[in-house]
SEMI-743562 format. One record per residue (C-alpha): x, y, z; residue in one letter. Coordinates in steps of 0.001 Angstrom, whole numbers, plus 500000, padded with zeros to 6 digits. Layout:
% SEMI-743562
XYZa
...
% end
This chain:
% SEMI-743562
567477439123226380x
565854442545224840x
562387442383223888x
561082442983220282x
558483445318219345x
555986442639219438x
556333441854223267x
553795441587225059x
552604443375228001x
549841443148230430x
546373443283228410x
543967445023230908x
546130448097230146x
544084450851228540x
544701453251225069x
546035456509226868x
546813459793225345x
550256458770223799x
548454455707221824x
545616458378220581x
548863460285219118x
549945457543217387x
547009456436215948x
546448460096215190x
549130459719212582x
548654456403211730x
544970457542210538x
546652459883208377x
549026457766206584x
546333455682205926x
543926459069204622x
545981461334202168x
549518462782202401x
548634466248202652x
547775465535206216x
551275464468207467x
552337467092208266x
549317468875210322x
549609465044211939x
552853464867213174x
552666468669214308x
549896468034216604x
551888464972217424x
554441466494218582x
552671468734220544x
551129466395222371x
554048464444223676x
555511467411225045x
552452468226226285x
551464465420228007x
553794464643230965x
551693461926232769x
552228459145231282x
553354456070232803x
556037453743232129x
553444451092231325x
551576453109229460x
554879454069227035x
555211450374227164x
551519449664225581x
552298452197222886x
555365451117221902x
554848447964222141x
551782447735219130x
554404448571217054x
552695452106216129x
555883453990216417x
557909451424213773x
555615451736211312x
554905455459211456x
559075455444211293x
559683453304208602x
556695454510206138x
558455455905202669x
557428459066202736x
558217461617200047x
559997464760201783x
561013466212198476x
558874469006198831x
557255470853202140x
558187470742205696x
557276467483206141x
560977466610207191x
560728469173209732x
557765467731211658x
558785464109210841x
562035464737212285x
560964466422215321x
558429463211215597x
560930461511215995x
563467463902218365x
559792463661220718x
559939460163220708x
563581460004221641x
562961462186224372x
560287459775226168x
561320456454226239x
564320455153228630x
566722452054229026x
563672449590229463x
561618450848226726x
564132451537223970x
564143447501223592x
560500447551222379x
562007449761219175x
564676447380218073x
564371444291216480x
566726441477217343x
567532437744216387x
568866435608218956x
570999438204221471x
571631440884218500x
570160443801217425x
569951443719213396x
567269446424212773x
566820449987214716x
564146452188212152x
563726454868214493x
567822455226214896x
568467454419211298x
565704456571209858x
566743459308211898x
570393459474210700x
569394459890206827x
568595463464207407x
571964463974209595x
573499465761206995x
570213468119205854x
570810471371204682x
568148472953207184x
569749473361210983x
566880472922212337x
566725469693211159x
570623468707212158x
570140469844215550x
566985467528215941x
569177464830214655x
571293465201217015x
569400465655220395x
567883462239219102x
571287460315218802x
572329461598222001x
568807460865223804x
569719457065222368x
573682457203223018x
572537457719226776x
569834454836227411x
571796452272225288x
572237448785226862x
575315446454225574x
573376444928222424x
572108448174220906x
575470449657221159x
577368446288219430x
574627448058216597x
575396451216216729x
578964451234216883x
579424448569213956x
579027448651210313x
576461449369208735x
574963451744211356x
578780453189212664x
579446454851209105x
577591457478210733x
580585458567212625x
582638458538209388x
580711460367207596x
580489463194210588x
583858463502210156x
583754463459206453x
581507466025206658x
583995467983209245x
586756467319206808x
585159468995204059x
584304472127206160x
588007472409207136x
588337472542203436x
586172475097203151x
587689476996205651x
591128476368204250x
590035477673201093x
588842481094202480x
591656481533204225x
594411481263201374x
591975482741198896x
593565485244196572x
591203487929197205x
592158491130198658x
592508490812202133x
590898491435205454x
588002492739203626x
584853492529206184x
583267490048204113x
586170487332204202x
586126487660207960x
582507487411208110x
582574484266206059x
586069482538208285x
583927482899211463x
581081481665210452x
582663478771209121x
585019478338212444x
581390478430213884x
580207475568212545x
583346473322212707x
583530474606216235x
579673473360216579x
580433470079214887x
583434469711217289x
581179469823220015x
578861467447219004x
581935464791219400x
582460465952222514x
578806465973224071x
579228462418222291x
582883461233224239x
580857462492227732x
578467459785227263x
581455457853228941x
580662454644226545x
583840452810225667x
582882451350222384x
581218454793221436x
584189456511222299x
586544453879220745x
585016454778217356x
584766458574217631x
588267458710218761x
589424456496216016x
587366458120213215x
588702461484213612x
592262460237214033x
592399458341211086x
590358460554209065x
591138464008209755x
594189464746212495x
596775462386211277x
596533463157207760x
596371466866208291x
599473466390210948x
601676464397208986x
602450466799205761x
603803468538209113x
606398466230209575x
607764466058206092x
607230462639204521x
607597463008201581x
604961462220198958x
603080460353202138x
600913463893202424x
597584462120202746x
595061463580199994x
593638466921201658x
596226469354200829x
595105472027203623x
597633474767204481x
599894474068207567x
598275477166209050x
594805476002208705x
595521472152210160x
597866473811212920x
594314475925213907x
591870472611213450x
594031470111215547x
594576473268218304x
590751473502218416x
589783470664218077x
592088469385221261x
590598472670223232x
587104471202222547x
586874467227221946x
590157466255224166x
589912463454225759x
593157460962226581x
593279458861223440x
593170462102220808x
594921463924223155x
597929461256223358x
597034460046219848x
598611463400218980x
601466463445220816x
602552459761219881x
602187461222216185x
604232464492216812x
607113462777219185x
607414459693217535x
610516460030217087x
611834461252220075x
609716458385222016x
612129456020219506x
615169457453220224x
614644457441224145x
613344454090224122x
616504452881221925x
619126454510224461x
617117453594227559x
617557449788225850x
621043450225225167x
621337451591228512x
619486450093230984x
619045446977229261x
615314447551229084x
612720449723228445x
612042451533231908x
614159454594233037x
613011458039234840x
611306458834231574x
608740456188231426x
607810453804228976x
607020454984225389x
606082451031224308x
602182451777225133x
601687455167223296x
603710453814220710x
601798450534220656x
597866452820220587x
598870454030217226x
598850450408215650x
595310450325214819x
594722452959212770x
595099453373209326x
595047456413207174x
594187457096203715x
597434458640201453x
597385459314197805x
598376456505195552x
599784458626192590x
600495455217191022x
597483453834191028x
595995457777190542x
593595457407193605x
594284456685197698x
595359453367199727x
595201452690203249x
598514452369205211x
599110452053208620x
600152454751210747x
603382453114212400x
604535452037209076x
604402455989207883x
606274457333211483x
608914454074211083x
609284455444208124x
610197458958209421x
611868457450211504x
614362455942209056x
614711459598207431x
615865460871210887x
617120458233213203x
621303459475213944x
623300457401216088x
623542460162218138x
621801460315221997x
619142462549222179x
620216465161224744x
617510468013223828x
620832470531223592x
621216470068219574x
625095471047218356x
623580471922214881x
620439474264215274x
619531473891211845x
619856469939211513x
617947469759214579x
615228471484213611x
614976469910210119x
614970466791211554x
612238467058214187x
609303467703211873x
606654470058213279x
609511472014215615x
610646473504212495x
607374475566212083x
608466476830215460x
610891479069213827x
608768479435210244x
609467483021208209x
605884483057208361x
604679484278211918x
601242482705212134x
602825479324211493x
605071480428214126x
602772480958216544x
600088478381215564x
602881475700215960x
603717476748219468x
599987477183220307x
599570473522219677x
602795471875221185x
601198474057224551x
597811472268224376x
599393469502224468x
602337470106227317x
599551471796229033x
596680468767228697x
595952466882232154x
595372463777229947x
598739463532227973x
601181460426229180x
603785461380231552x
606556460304228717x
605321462463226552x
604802465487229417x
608114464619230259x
609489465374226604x
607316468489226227x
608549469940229294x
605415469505231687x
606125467796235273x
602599466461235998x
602513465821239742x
604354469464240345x
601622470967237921x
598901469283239377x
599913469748242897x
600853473331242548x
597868476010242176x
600065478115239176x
598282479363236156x
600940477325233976x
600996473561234258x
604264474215231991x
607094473578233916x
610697473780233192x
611666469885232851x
615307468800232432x
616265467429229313x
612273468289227537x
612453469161223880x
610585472510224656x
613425473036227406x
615949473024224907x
614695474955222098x
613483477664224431x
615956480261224160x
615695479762220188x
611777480212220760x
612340483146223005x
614396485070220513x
611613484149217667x
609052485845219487x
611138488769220172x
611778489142216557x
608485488929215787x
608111492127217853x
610585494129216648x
610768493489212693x
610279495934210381x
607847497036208789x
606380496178211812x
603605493711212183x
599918494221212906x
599289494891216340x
597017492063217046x
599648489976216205x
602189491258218761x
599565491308221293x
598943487563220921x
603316487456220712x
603661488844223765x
600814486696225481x
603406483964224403x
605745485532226209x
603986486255229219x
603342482373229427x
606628481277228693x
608661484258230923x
606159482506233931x
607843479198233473x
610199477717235917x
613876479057235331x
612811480654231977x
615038484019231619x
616027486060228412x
619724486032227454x
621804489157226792x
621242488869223460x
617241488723223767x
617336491438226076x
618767493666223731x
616652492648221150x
613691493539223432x
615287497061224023x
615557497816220485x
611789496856220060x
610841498872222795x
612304502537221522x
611011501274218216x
607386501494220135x
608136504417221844x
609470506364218886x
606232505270216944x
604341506716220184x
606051510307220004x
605321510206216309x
601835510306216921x
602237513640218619x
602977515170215526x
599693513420213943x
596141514493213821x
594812512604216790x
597006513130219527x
594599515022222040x
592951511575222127x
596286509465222830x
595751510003226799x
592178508836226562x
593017505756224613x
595569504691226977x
593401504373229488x
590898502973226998x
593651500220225618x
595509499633229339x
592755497591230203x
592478495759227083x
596132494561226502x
596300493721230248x
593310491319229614x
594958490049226725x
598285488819228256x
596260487274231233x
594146485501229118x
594150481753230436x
595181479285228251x
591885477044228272x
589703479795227016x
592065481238224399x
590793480662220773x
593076479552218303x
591509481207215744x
593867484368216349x
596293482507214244x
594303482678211208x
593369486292211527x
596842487232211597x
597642485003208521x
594494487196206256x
595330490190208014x
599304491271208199x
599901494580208803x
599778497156205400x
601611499931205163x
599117503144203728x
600064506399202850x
596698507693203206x
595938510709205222x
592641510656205312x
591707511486209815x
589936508004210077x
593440506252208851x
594960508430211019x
592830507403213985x
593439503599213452x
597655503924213040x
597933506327216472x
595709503531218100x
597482501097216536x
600804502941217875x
599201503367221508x
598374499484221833x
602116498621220781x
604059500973223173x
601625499592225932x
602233495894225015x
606034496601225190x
605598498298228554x
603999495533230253x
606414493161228683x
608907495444230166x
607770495329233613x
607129491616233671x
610978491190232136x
612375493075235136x
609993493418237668x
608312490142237171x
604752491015237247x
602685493694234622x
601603497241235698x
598319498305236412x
596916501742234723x
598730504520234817x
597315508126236456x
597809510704233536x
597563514359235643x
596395517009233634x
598707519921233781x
597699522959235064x
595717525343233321x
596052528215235821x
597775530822233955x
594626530869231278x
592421533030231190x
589679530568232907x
586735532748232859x
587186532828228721x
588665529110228334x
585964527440229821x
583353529622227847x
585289528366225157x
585794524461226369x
581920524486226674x
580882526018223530x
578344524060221073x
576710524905218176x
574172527803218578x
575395528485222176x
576951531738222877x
580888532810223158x
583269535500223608x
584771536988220966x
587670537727222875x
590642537593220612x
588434536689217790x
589284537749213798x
587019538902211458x
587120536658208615x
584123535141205724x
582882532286204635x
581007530417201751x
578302528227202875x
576911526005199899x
573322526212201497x
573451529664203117x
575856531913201427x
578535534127202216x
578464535089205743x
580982537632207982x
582252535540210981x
584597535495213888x
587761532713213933x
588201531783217423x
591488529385218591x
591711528083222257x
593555525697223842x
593256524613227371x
595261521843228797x
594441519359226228x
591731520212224667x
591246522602221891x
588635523929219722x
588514525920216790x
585075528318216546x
583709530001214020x
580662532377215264x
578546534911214120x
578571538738216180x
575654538716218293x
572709541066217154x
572454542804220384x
575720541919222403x
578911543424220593x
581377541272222261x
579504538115221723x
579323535638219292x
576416532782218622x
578225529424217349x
578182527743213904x
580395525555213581x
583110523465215780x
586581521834214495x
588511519951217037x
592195522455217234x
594497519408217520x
592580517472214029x
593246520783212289x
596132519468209293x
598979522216209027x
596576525699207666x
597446526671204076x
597486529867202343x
596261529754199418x
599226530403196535x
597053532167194417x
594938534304197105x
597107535351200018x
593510536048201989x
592551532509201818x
593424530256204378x
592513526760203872x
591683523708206601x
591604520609206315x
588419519119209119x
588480515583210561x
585269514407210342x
585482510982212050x
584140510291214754x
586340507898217566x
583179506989219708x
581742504931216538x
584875502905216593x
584977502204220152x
581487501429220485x
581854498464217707x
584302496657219638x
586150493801217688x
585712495137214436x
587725498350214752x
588728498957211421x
585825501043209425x
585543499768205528x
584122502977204651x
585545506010206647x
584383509356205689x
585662512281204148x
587456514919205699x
586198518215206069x
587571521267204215x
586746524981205197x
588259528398203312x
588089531252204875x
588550534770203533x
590590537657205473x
589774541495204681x
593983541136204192x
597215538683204164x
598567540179207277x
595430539344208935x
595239535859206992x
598774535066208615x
597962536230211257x
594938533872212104x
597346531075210731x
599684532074213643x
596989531698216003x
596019528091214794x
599425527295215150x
600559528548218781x
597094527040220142x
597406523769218748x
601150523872220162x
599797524799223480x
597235522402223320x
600107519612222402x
602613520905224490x
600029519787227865x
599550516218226514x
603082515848225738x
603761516713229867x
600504513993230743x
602433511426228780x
606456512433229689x
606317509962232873x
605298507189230821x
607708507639228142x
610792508307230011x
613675505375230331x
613019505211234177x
609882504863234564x
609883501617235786x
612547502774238728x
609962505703239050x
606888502691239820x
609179500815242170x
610159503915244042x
606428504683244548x
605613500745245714x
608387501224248062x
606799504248249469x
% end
């Protein structure tokens, strides 16, 4: 039987240090208010100061009842901090006292547990608007979660002390709305500030999500009974079942299918454990698991076959309820779970056996509730669908029926050391529709207008994953489709040639090799989910701006797409991806190297040749008009347009003013009006800044171009420095369009072999 807090123990025990705390803050409850706070502060310091005490010392101070009444005392934390050091009081506490002592803070009658202050207390400030004050909350419950003994936990995990958990999820419920909310908002979007504000809030759900889990590892069966059925009853099934189209039985929270495709994805990667894990399966395969048990009766004669036995998962789902709108009674009722999927399965039940080939694609798919969203117009639906149905085929904890119907073997993808548990399983729902899937994904990458790149990177990690399966091949048909994507990715390439920014294309292959090959290895456990609700804020826009920095982001953009389909290309035919390419530099030898690389290392204020050089003027806003040489060179791939003034004492010198890369040079213009003009239009953005800021590539605020005019002393001379831009910047393309031929030829593939062979 668990002892009160007025047990007794043995009297010849001293005061120590922790019973001087106490009565530390004792004294001040008794004084004036305004010392509370300086009270429990020095409190707290103390216990985690003091690490000597005994067991039977904790005993004696918990045991006079100090720490109940310095609990349950009604303060007033309206104003202050005085929640902040009450509540870490209290987190201190938690921290020091173990299985034997926690008895001395509970009061019981008989064998139950019907008051815990310290516990009860605690949890008013669990939903507090300072983190701080949250987190301290909930070290504290878990400090309590792991010392409980049998009676304290019959308290804890029934009402009233359990609508904790309720409200937890309530709370986690509400966020999703949140999130829901700023992710369908009718803003413009991917603005920086949206984003900001959808990963912060993933943040905290993600946080929160934790929390449940670091709560399920306590490995307490009535603690994990209610967690589990809290967050099935109040947040997955009613944000899975508008998924399976029942009707007006929605449930009441009205989030987007994107948005509770991401939450139940995430919150499986986190929480898991074998009842959500299996809860959610039994909801999404109800009706399969009915249809297979039917024909194994009608069968067999019974319920067992090579599938299993869907009776059990079936029978898990009876006890939980779910709250649906009433529209009669204009509010919500409760109705049980099984009623709503009997009810679906009325809708859908055929006489036919389920074979997993379906005659009638688009009765099949209509039919089957969340495998429609497989092939959704909307590609983030798409892919957040598919993202889920893998959790769950890929889970160690889901029911061999289910596995079975999902297309997972269990004891081949536990024995087997593959990077996909997902293995080809005759007669698995997944099975079947894979082709159909296949070909989805595919046309993801090659519709046009094209979609954003980050979504065809995550589109082809699909494929990756599903390629790797067991016996999982691409038709004719998606083969072709494939083909006609990749030239559509190579022609966008070749485009870029033409552009602004193509002396930086070899560089950011190299730079984005890495990076996509990362991406399609990506293991399964550790990708985020979140992906799919990036690509539903940002789709790909089409801008006719010409401004460099847009420039910069579309050949990038361009690069990252022709390497994704090359990889995909490899692993289609050659069954594994390719690692980076060596670009050779063509040979510069027939330039003049002596003047090229006094060129190639020119900065401002150093000193150049003139060489070739043509007198030409300029207006400076801050200096004037000034007489200066134009100076075009291209070696290999590089290029650089000079403008420097004649050296005072060296004739065929020049000292530098200013630098314009040759290849960001847009086409030179005569003026209409003044033959001896020639204007130029200057990038001015800079492709380090972007690189060095990682995830968030795209710049809000890019600057402006530069423009120069230059006069000529004539028009033949203004032509002729036009000329000059011109045949250098061809030059200058002409030796990254050799670097890049190998890689953009049909058989370069053949070419990789042949050098493997070798």
């Amino acid at each position: 039987m668990p002892r009160g807090p007025n047990s007794t123990v043995k009297s010849h025990l001293p005061k120590n240090k922790i019973s001087l705390i106490f009565h530390d803050v004792a004294l001040a409850l008794a004084i004036h208010r305004s010392l509370l706070s300086s009270a429990f502060q020095i409190c707290n310091y103390r216990i985690a100061a003091d690490q000597s005490c005994q067991c039977a010392e904790q005993d004696y101070c918990l045991s006079n009842d100090y720490v109940n009444n310095i609990v349950a005392h009604p303060y007033n934390f309206d104003a202050g901090d005085l929640a902040l050091y009450y509540v870490s009081f209290l987190r201190a506490v938690s921290s020091k006292i173990s299985r034997d002592t926690l008895c001395l803070l509970v009061k019981v009658h008989g064998d139950v547990v019907v008051s815990f202050p310290m516990y009860t207390e605690a949890l008013k400030f669990a939903q507090h608007e300072e983190k701080m004050i949250q987190t301290a909350i909930r070290a504290l419950t878990l400090n309590i979660y792991n010392i409980c003994d049998n009676n304290v936990y019959q308290f804890i995990t029934t009402p009233p002390a359990s609508i904790y958990f309720s409200d937890l999820v309530s709370s986690l419920r509400k966020q999703c709305l949140q999130l829901d909310a700023l992710v369908n908002s009718s803003e413009d979007k991917c603005t920086h500030q949206r984003n900001k504000d959808i990963f912060l809030k993933t943040d905290k759900i993600v946080d929160d999500l934790f929390y449940f889990k670091d709560m399920l590892s306590v490995g307490e069966s009535r603690l994990s009974r209610v967690v589990t059925q809290n967050l099935l009853s109040l947040l997955i099934l009613p944000l899975l079942l508008p998924l399976l189209k029942l009707g007006e039985n929605k449930g009441s929270y009205n989030i987007s299918a994107v948005t509770s495709l991401y939450i139940v994805s995430r919150l499986l990667q986190v929480v898991g454990g074998k009842h959500l894990i299996n809860g959610v399966a039994g909801l999404l395969l109800y009706h399969y698991m009915a249809l297979c048990q039917r024909d194994a009766i009608a069968t067999n004669g019974d319920i067992a076959g090579s599938i299993g036995d869907a009776s059990p998962l079936l029978h898990s789902l009876n006890d939980i309820n779910i709250k649906v709108s009433d529209h009669e009674a204009e509010g919500e009722k409760e109705i049980n779970i099984n009623y709503l999927l009997q009810h679906l399965n009325v809708q859908t039940s055929s006489n036919s056996h389920f074979d997993g080939s379906p005659k009638d694609d688009n009765v099949y798919i209509e039919r089957f509730g969340i495998f429609a969203y497989l092939f959704s117009d909307n590609h983030s639906i798409s892919l957040a669908s598919l993202f889920l149905l893998l959790t769950l085929a890929e889970n160690k904890d889901l029911e061999h029926f289910p596995a079975s119907l999902l297309g997972m073997s269990q004891s081949q993808g536990l024995m087997n050391n593959c990077e996909s548990a997902f293995l080809k399983v005759d007669g698995s729902i997944l099975v079947g529709l894979m082709p159909q899937i296949l070909k989805t994904l595919l046309k993801v990458l090659a519709c046009q207008p094209p979609v954003s790149p980050p979504m065809q990177w995550h589109t082809g990690w699909f494929l990756r994953k599903l390629l790797q399966c067991q016996g999982n091949k691409l038709t004719d048909d998606n083969i072709h489709l494939f083909n006609t994507s990749y030239e559509q990715s190579r022609e966008c390439l070749q485009k870029e040639l033409d552009g602004c920014w193509f002396d930086h294309i070899p560089d950011t292959i190299g730079h984005e090799w890495g990076s996509c090959k990362k991406a399609l290895e990506l293991q399964f456990h550790v990708k985020d989910p979140l992906f799919t609700l990036e690509l539903e804020i940002c789709q790909q826009a089409i801008d006719g701006n010409f401004n460099s920095c847009f420039a910069w982001e579309r050949m990038v953009d361009a690069v990252k797409v022709f390497i994704l389909h090359l990889q995909l290309k490899a692993l289609i035919f050659m069954g594994c991806l390719l690692e980076k390419p060596s670009l050779e530099s063509p040979s510069d030898s027939d330039l003049g190297k002596t003047y090229s690389r006094d060129i190639s290392s020119a900065s401002f204020g150093s000193e150049v040749s003139l060489g070739s050089g043509i007198p030409c003027r300029i207006a400076f806003s801050y200096a004037g008009v000034r007489d200066i040489y134009l100076v075009a060179l291209a070696r290999g791939i590089s290029g650089k347009l000079i403008l420097a003034e004649k050296h005072p004492f060296r004739s065929q010198r020049g000292i530098v003013i200013a630098i314009a890369p040759l290849a960001g040079l847009s086409q030179p213009r005569i003026d209409e009006d003044h033959p001896t003009w020639l204007h130029l239009q200057i990038r001015e953005f800079e492709p380090n800044f972007v690189k060095a800021k990682g995830r968030e590539s795209k710049v809000s605020t890019p600057p402006a171009d530069g423009r120069w005019t230059l006069g000529f002393h004539s028009a033949k001379a203004c032509e002729t420095a036009r000329l000059l831009i011109l045949e250098e910047t061809c030059k200058q393309r002409s030796s990254v369009e050799s670097m890049l031929a190998p890689l953009l030829r049909e058989d370069y593939l053949v070419n990789v072999l042949d050098r493997q062979g070798d």
